[in-house]
C-alpha positions in Angstrom: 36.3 -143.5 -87.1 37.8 -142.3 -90.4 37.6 -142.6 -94.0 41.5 -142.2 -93.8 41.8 -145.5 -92.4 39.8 -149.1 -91.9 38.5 -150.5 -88.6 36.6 -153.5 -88.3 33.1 -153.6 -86.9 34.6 -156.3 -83.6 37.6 -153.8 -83.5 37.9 -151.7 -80.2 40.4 -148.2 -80.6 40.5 -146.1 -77.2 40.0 -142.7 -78.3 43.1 -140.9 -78.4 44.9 -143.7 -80.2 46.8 -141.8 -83.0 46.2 -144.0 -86.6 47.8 -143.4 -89.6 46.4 -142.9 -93.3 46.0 -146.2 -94.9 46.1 -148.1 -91.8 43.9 -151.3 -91.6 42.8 -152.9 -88.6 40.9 -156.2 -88.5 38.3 -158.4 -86.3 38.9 -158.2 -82.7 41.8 -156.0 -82.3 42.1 -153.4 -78.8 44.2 -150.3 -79.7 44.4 -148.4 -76.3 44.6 -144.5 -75.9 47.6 -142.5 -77.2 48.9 -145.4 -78.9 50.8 -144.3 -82.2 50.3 -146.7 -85.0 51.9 -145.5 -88.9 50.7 -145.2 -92.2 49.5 -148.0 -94.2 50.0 -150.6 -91.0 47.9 -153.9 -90.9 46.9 -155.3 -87.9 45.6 -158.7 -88.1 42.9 -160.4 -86.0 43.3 -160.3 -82.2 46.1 -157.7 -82.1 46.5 -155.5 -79.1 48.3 -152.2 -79.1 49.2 -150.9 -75.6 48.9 -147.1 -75.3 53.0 -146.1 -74.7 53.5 -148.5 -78.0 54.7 -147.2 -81.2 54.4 -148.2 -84.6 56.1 -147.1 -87.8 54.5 -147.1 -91.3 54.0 -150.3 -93.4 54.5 -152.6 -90.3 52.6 -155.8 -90.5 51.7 -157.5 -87.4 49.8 -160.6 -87.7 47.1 -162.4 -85.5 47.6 -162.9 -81.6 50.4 -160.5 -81.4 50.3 -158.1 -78.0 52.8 -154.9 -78.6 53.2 -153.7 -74.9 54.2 -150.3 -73.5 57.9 -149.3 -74.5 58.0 -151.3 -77.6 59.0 -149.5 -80.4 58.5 -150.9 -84.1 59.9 -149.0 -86.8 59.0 -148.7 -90.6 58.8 -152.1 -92.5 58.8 -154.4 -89.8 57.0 -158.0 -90.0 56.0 -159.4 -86.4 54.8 -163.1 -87.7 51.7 -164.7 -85.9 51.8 -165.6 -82.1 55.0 -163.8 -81.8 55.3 -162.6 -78.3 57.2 -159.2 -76.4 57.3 -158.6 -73.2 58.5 -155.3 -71.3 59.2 -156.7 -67.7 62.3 -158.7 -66.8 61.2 -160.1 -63.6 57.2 -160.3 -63.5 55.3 -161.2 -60.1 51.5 -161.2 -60.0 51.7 -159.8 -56.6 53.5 -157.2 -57.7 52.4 -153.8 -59.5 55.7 -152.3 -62.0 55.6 -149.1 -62.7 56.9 -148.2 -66.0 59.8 -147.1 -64.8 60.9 -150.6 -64.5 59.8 -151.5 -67.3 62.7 -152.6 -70.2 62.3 -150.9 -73.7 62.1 -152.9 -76.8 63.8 -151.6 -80.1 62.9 -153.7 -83.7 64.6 -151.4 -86.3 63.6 -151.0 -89.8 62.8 -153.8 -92.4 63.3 -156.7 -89.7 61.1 -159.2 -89.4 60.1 -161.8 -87.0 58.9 -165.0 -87.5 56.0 -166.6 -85.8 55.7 -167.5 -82.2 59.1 -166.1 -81.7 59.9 -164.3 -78.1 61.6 -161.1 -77.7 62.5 -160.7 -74.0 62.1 -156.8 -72.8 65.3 -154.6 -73.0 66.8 -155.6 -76.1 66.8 -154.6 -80.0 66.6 -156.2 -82.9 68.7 -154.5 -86.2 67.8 -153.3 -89.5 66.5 -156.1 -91.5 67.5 -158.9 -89.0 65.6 -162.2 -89.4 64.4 -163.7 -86.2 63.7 -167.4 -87.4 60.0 -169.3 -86.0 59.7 -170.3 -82.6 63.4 -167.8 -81.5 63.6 -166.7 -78.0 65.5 -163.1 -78.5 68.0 -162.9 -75.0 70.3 -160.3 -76.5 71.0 -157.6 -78.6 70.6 -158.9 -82.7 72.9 -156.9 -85.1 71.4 -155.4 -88.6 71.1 -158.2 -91.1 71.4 -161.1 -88.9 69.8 -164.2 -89.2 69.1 -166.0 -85.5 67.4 -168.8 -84.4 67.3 -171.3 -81.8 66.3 -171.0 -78.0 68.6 -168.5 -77.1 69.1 -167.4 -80.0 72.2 -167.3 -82.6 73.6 -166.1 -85.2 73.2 -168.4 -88.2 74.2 -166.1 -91.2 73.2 -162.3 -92.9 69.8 -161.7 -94.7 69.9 -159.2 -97.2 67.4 -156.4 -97.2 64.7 -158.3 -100.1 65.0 -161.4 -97.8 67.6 -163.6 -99.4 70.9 -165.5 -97.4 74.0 -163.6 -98.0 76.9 -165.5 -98.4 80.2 -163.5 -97.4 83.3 -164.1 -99.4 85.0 -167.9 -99.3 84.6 -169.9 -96.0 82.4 -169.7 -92.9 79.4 -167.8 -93.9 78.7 -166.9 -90.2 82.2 -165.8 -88.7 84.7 -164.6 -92.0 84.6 -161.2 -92.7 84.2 -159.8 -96.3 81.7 -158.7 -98.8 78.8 -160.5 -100.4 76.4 -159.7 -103.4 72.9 -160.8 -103.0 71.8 -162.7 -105.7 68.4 -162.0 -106.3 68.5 -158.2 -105.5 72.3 -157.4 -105.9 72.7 -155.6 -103.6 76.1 -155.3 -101.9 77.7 -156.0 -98.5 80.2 -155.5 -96.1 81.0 -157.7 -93.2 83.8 -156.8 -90.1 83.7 -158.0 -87.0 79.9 -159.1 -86.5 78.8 -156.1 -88.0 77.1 -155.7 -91.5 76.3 -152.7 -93.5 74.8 -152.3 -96.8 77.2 -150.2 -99.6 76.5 -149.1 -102.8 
């Protein structure tokens, strides 16, 4: 469709689907109409993109990943294979939802989230949080947090290159204090189940 962007011969993009520069999209993918998908985004094979969906730039998404209407995925964000959102709380088949039932999804920048991992509709997931394999997300996950389990919890503090932060001497999940990655070192503060990066 453009030389700004790839798109493979089994693809299918909607016309109006907005693509950014860069932007690859491989073997069997469905992009619907008015879509909005970033700069220099992969989508892998069998990736659908519903048309109230956004996408920031350098997001990966890998195969068999559906990103419904009123998820939003900012810049840097890895959504692992088989990984699954929904945007309805309480689904019938019998019933039609309009979207103004439907729950918004929020995964902020640099998070990632591993493969065939759920995130139930109406919740977000925080800058550079690590959602482990196989997580069902059933609340709110703050920036930096490392979850896992069915529901999920927190497990520890991922720094921003990927590493385990440790936070000062003793419990590395519930003490407050300030770590140093160290592979990156990069610095951190933690308070009361909130982390932010300082410099």
């Amino acid at each position: 469709m453009s030389g700004e962007y790839f798109i493979h011969d089994s693809a299918i993009v909607d016309e109006g689907a907005n693509i950014g520069k860069g932007t690859k999209i491989w073997h069997f993918c469905h992009v619907m109409s008015n879509a909005q998908i970033g700069e220099n985004c992969v989508l892998g094979q069998n990736v659908f993109i519903s048309g109230k969906a956004k996408i920031g730039n350098n997001v990966r998404i890998q195969n068999n990943v559906s990103v419904y209407d009123m998820v939003t995925i900012e810049d840097n964000v890895f959504c692992g294979p088989s990984m699954v959102f929904t945007n309805v709380i309480n689904p019938r088949a019998e019933i039609r939802r309009d979207i103004d039932e439907y729950s918004p999804t929020l995964i902020r920048e640099g998070a990632t989230i591993g493969a065939n991992a759920t995130v139930i509709c109406g919740h977000n997931v925080g800058r550079y949080a690590f959602v482990g394999a196989g997580a069902v997300v059933t609340k709110d996950v703050p920036d930096y947090a490392l979850v896992y389990g069915n529901a999920t919890r927190i497990a520890g503090w991922m720094c921003e290159c990927g590493e385990k932060l440790i936070f000062s001497h003793g419990n590395p999940v519930d003490d407050d204090g300030f770590a140093e990655c160290h592979n990156c070192k990069k610095k951190y503060e933690k308070k009361d189940s909130h982390v932010k990066r300082i410099d």
